[in-house]
C-alpha positions as CSV (number, residue, x, y, z in Angstrom):
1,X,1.7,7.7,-32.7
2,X,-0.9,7.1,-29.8
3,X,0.0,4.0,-27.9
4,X,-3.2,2.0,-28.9
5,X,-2.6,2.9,-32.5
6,X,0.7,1.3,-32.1
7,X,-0.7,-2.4,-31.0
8,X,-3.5,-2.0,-33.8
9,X,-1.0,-1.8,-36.1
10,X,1.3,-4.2,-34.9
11,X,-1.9,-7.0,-34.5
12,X,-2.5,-5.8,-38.7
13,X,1.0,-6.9,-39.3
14,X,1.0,-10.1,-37.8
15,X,-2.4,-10.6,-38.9
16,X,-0.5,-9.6,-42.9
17,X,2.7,-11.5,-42.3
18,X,0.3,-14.5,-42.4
19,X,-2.4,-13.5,-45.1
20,X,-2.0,-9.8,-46.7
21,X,-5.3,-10.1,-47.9
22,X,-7.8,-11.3,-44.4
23,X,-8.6,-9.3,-40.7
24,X,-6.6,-10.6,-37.8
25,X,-9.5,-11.3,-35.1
26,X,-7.9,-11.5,-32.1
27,X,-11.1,-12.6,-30.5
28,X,-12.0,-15.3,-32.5
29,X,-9.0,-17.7,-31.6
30,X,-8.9,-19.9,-28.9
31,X,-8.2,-19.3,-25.7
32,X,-4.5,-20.5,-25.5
33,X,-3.2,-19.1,-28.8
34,X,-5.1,-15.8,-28.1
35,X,-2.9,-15.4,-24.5
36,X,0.1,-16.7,-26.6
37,X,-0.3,-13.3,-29.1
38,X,-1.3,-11.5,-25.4
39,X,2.3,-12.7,-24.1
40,X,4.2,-11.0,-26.8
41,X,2.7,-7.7,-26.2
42,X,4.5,-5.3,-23.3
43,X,2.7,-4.5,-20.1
44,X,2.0,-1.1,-21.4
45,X,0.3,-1.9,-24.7
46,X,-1.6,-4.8,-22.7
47,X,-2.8,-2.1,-21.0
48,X,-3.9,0.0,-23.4
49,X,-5.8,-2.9,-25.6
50,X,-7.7,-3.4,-22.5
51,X,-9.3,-0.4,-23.3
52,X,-11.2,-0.9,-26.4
53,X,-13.8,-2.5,-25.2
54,X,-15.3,-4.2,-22.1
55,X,-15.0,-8.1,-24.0
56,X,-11.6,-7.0,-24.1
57,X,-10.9,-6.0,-20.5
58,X,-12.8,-8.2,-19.3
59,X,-10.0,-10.9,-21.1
60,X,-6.5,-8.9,-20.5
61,X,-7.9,-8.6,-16.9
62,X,-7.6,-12.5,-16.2
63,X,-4.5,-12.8,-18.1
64,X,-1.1,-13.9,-16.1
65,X,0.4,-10.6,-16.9
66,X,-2.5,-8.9,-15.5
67,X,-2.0,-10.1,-11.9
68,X,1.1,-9.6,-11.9
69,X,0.7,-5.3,-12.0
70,X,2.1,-3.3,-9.4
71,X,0.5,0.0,-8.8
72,X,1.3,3.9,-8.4
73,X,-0.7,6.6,-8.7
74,X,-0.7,10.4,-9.5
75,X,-2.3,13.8,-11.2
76,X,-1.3,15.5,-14.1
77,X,-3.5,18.0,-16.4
78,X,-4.9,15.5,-18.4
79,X,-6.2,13.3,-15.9
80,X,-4.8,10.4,-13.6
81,X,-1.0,8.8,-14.4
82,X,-0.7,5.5,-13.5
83,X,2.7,4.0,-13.2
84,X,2.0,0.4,-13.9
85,X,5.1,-2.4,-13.1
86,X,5.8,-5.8,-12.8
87,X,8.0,-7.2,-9.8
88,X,9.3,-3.6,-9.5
89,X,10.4,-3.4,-13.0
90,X,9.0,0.2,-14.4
91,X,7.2,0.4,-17.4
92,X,5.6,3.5,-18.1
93,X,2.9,6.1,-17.8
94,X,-0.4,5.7,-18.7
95,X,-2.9,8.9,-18.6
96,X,-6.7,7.5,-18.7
97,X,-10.0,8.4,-17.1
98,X,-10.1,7.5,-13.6
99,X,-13.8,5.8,-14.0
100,X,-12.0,3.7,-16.8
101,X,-9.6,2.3,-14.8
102,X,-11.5,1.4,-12.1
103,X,-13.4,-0.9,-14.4
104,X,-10.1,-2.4,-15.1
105,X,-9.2,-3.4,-11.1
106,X,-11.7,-4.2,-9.2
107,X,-9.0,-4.9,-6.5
108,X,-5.4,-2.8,-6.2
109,X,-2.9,-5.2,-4.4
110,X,-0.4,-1.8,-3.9
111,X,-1.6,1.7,-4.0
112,X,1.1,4.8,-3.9
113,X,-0.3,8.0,-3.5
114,X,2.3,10.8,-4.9
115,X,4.0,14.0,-3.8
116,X,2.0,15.0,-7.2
117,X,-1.6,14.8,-5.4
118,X,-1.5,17.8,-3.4
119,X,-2.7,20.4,-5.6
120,X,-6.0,18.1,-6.0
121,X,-7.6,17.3,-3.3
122,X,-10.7,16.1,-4.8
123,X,-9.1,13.3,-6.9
124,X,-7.2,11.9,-4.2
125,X,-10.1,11.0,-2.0
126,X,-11.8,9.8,-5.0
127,X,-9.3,7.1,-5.4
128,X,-9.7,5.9,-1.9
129,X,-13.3,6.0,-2.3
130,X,-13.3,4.2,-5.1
131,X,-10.4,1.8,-5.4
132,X,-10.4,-1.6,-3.1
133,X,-6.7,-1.8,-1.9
134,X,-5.8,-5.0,-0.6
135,X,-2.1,-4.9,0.5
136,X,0.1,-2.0,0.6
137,X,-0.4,2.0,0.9
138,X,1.9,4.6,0.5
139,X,0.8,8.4,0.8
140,X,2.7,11.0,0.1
141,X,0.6,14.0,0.3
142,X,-1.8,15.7,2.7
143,X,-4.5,13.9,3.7
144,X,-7.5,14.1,5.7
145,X,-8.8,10.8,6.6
146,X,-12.3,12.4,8.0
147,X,-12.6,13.7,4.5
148,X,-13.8,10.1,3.3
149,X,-17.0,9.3,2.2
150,X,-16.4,5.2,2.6
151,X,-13.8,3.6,5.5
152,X,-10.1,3.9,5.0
153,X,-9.2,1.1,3.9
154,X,-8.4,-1.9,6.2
155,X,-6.5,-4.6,7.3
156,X,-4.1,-4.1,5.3
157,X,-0.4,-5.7,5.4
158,X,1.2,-2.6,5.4
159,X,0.7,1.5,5.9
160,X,3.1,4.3,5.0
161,X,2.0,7.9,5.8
162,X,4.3,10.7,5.7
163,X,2.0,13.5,6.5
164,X,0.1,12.0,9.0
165,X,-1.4,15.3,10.7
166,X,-4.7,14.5,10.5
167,X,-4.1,11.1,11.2
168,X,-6.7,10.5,14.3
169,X,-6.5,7.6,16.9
170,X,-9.8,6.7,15.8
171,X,-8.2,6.4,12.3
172,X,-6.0,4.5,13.5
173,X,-7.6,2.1,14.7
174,X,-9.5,1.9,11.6
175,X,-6.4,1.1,9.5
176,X,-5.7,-2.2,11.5
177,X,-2.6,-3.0,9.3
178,X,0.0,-5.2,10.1
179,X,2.9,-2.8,9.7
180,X,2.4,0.6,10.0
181,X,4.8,3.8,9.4
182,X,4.2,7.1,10.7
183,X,5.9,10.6,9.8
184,X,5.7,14.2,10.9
185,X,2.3,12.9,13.3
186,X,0.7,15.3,15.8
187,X,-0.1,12.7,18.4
188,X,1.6,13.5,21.6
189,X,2.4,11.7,25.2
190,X,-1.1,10.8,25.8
191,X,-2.2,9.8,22.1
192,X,0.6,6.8,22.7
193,X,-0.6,6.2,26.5
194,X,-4.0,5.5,25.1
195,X,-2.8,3.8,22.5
196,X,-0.6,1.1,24.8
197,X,-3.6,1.1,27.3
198,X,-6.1,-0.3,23.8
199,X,-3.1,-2.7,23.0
200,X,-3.0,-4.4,26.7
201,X,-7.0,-4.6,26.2
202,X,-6.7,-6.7,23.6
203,X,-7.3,-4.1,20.6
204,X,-5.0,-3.7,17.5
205,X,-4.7,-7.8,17.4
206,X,-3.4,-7.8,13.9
207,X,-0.8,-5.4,14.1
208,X,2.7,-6.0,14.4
209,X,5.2,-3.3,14.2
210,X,3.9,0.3,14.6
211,X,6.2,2.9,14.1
212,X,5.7,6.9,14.6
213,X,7.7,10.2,14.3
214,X,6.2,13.0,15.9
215,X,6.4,16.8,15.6
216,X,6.3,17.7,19.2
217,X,8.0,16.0,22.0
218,X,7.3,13.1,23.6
219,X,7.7,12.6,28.0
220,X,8.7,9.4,28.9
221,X,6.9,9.3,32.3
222,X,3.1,10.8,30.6
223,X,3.7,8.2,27.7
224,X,3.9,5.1,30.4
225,X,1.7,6.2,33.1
226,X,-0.2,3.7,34.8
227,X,1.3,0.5,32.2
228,X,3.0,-2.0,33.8
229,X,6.6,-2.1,32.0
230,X,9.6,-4.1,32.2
231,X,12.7,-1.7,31.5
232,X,15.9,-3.1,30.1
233,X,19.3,-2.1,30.7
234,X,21.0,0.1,27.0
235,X,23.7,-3.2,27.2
236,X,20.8,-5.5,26.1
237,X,20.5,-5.9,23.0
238,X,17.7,-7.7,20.6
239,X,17.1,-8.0,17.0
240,X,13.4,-7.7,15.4
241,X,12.4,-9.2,12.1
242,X,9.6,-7.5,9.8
243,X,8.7,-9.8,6.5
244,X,11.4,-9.7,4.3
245,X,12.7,-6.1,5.4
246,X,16.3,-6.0,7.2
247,X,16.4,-6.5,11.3
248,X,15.7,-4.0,13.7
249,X,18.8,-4.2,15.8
250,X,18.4,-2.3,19.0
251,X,19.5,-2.1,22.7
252,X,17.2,-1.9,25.8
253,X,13.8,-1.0,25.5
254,X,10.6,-1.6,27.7
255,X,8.4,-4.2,27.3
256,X,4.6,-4.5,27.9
257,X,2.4,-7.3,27.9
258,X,-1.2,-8.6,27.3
259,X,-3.3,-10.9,29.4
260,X,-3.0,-13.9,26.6
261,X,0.8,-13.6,26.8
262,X,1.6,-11.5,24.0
263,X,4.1,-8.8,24.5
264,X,5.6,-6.0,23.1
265,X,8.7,-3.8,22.8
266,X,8.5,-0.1,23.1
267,X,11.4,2.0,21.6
268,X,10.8,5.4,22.6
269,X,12.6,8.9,22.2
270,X,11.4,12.9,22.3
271,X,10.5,12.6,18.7
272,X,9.3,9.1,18.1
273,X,7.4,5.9,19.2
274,X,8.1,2.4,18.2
275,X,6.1,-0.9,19.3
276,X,7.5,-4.3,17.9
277,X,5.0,-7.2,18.8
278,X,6.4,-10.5,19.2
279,X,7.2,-12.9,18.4
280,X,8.8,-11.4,15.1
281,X,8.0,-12.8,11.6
282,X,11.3,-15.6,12.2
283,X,8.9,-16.8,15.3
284,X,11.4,-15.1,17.7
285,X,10.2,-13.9,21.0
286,X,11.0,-11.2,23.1
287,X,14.1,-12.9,25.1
């Protein structure tokens, strides 16, 4: 039995358990009583009813369990899955017309794009174009950000890309997230030398930990070139906070700085970049 069938049919037996012989209309009742029949329904069937009609989504949409949704996102045969969770707590697969559940959230607070999405190309970029994240990405699969028809999406809190190939500076700057994590990136020596010359200019303002593995090697004395840097000795050692993730504990480092004060750490090896802007979310500062 269908999911939907099965909340029909449980709303007909409560509706029964009451009076065998009248229609339950969910609808009709008041406000309060209505989200107290709502709150004994799972996430997933709540999802589902939201579907029967637009009064109806319209209603499970401002609900409290509503706002509460995490998001994931995938491809299957029969259309999109969407892995739907609250506080991290899994609940289940749902397989629906993408146009469908777009009507459903008008804004996605976190948006994962699977492993799953690489075979479909098309559908991918159709949920970026169409779906108004707000907080978190994660992609998975390739991606080709010049692809989109509308921006990338945008000051965001926080950015996760693992194949970042295509991943442009200009894209980058675009993103304008907070916290952002790059894998297997093409951008080389120079790519980061631009990049640091941008940051003392006063651009990427919001962000605050960058972070970026490369596929190619990185030269210490192209990536600094012309950038005024204080190097620290490896026996110097400092901690940097990020949110609610665990420190960053590290030794040495080189630090840059902008012309209102603001500087900025600068981990860097063959295969990988990494600025941490401070002060760090605990309001520490550099020294």
């Amino acid at each position: 039995m269908i999911p939907l069938l099965q909340i029909l049919n449980r709303l007909s037996s409560y509706n029964k358990s009451i009076n065998p012989n009248s229609t339950f209309h969910l609808l009709r009742l008041p406000s309060l009583a209505r989200d107290e029949v709502l709150e004994t329904f799972t996430s997933i069937e709540l999802f589902n009813l939201s579907l029967v009609s637009h009064k109806m989504r319209i209603i499970i949409r401002s609900s409290k369990n509503w706002k509460k949704f995490e998001l994931r996102m995938g491809v299957s045969g029969c259309g999109f899955a969407f892995i739907l969770s609250i506080n991290m707590n899994f609940f289940g697969k749902v397989f629906v017309l993408a146009e469908s559940y777009r009507q459903l959230f008008v804004q996605v607070k976190n948006l994962t794009l699977e492993h799953d999405l690489e075979d479909d190309f098309k559908k991918k970029y159709y949920i970026l174009d169409n779906f108004n994240v707000t907080n978190n990405l994660w992609i998975y699969s390739q991606f080709d950000f010049e692809k989109l028809r509308n921006s990338f999406p945008s000051d965001l809190n926080f950015v996760s890309i693992y194949h970042s190939q295509h991943l442009t500076m200009h894209s980058l700057s675009t993103l304008n997230a907070r916290i952002v994590c790059l894998l297997k990136s093409t951008f080389n020596s120079g790519n980061f030398n631009c990049f640091m010359k941008e940051w003392v200019s006063g651009a990427y303002l919001r962000t605050k930990y960058f972070s970026c593995d490369v596929l190619g090697n990185l030269n210490k004395r192209d990536v600094f070139i012309d950038i005024n840097v204080e190097e620290h000795p490896i026996t110097f050692k400092r901690s940097y906070s990020i949110d609610n993730h665990e420190a960053i504990v590290f030794s040495g480092g080189l630090d840059i700085s902008r012309s209102d004060g603001i500087s900025a750490t600068i981990i860097l090896n063959p295969k990988g970049f990494k600025m941490m802007v401070w002060p760090d979310a605990k309001g520490v500062s550099s020294i």
